[in-house]
N, C-alpha and C positions, 0 to 999 in steps of 0.2 A: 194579442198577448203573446210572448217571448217563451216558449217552452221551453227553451236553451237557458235565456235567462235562469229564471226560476230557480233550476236545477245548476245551476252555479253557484247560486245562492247559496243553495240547500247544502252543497258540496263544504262550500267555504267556511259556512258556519260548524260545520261537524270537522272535516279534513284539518292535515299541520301546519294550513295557513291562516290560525284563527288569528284574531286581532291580538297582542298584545294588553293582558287587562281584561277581555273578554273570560266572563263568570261561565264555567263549564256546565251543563247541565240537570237540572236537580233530576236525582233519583226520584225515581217513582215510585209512587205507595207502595208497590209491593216490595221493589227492591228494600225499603226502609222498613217493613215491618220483617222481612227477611235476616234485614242485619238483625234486628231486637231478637229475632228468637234465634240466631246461631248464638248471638251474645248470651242470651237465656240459658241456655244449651248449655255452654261453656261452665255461668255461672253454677250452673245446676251441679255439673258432673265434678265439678271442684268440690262442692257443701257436700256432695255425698262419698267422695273419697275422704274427706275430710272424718264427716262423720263414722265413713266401714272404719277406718283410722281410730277412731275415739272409744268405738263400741270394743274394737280385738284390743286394745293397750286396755281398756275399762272390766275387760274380761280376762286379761293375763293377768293384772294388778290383783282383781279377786281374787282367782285360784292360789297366787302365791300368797296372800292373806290368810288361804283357809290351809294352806300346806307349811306356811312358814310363822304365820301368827300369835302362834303360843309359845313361839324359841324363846324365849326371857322367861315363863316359866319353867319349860326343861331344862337351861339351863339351874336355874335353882335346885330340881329334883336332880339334876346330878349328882350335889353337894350331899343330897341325903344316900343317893346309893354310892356314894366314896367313904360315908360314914357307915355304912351296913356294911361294905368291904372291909374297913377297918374293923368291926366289930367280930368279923367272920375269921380274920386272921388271929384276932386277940385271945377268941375263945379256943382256936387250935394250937395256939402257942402254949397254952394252960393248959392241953393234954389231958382233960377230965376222962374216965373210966368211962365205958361205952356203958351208956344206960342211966348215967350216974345224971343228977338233977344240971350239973353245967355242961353234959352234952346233950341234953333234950334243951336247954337255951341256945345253944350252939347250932342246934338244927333247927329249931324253931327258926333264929333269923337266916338262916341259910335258905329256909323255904321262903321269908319275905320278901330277902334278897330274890330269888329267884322268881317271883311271881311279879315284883316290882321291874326288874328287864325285862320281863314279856310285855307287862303293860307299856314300858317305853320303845320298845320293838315294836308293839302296834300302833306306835305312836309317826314311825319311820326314823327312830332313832338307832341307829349302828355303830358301833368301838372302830376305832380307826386300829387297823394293826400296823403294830410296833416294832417288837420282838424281829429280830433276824433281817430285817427289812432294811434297805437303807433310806438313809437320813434326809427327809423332802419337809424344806421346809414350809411347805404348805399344808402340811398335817402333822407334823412335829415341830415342838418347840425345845430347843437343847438346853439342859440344864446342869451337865457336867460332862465329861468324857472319863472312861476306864482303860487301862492296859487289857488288852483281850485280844485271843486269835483270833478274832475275826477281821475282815476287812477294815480298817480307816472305813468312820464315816456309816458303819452299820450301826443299827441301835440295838443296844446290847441288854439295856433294864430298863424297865417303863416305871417312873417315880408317879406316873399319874396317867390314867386312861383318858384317850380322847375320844372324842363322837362325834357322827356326822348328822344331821336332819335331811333327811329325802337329797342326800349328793351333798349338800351345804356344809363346812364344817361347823359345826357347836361349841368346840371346845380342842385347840391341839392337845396333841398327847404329847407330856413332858416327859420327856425319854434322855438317858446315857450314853454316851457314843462310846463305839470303840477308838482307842487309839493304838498306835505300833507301840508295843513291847520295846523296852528301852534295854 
């Protein structure tokens, strides 16, 4: 027997002079259960960033549900303490005698008023300032301009308070601009 032979063969068959046509070699068991599990692997580490993915967006969605969830109702109780506002100027504009039966009403909603901001205070409801401030319209909404020293573009009178929820606006604040003195 040819031990050269042989080993020519054996050359030929694996070396870059295979035949044309000639089927390359099947993997072997392990090589093929090796691709399955790097492929497994893969799939794996995909479904679970997928997943840490799912759980942090499913967990930020919550928190802003429980921190911004009730904004459609604070906004409504704003309407009631713009009305206790108005109620508090009305009864001072009437000037009732200190003691006298329409300044113990006067105080009475002055103390409602004020017990009702605290409870929206603890709610992380805050007034946007207005006053002196200039004109961003991303917390104010302009609703007329005044002749006034102050800068072009300052807000001079607040026609209506705005409020923020936890940084968020709730409501701009409808303010007056200054303009230049003619």
């Amino acid at each position: 027997m040819n031990t050269e032979g042989s080993i020519n063969n054996a050359e030929a068959a694996d070396g870059p002079d295979q035949e044309v046509g000639a089927k390359p070699a099947a993997p072997s068991p392990v090589e093929e259960l090796q691709a399955k599990l790097q492929e497994a692997e893969k799939k794996y580490l995909y479904l679970y960033s997928e997943f840490e993915n799912f759980r942090r967006r499913n967990e930020r969605d919550r928190l802003d549900y429980i921190k911004f969830g009730h904004e459609g109702f604070l906004k409504q109780m704003l309407e009631v303490m713009d009305n206790f506002e108005r109620a508090i100027a009305h009864a001072k504009s009437l000037g009732g005698e200190k003691g006298s039966p329409l300044a113990q009403v006067g105080q009475g909603v002055e103390m409602i008023h004020h017990q009702f901001s605290d409870a929206l205070k603890g709610q992380g409801v805050t007034t946007v300032q207005s006053v002196g401030q200039k004109f961003d319209p991303a917390l104010h909404e302009a609703v007329g301009e005044e002749e006034s020293k102050s800068e072009p573009g300052t807000v001079v009178k607040e026609a209506q308070k705005g409020y923020q929820l936890h940084g968020r606006l709730l409501r701009p604040a409808r303010v007056i601009l200054a303009k230049k003195q003619a």
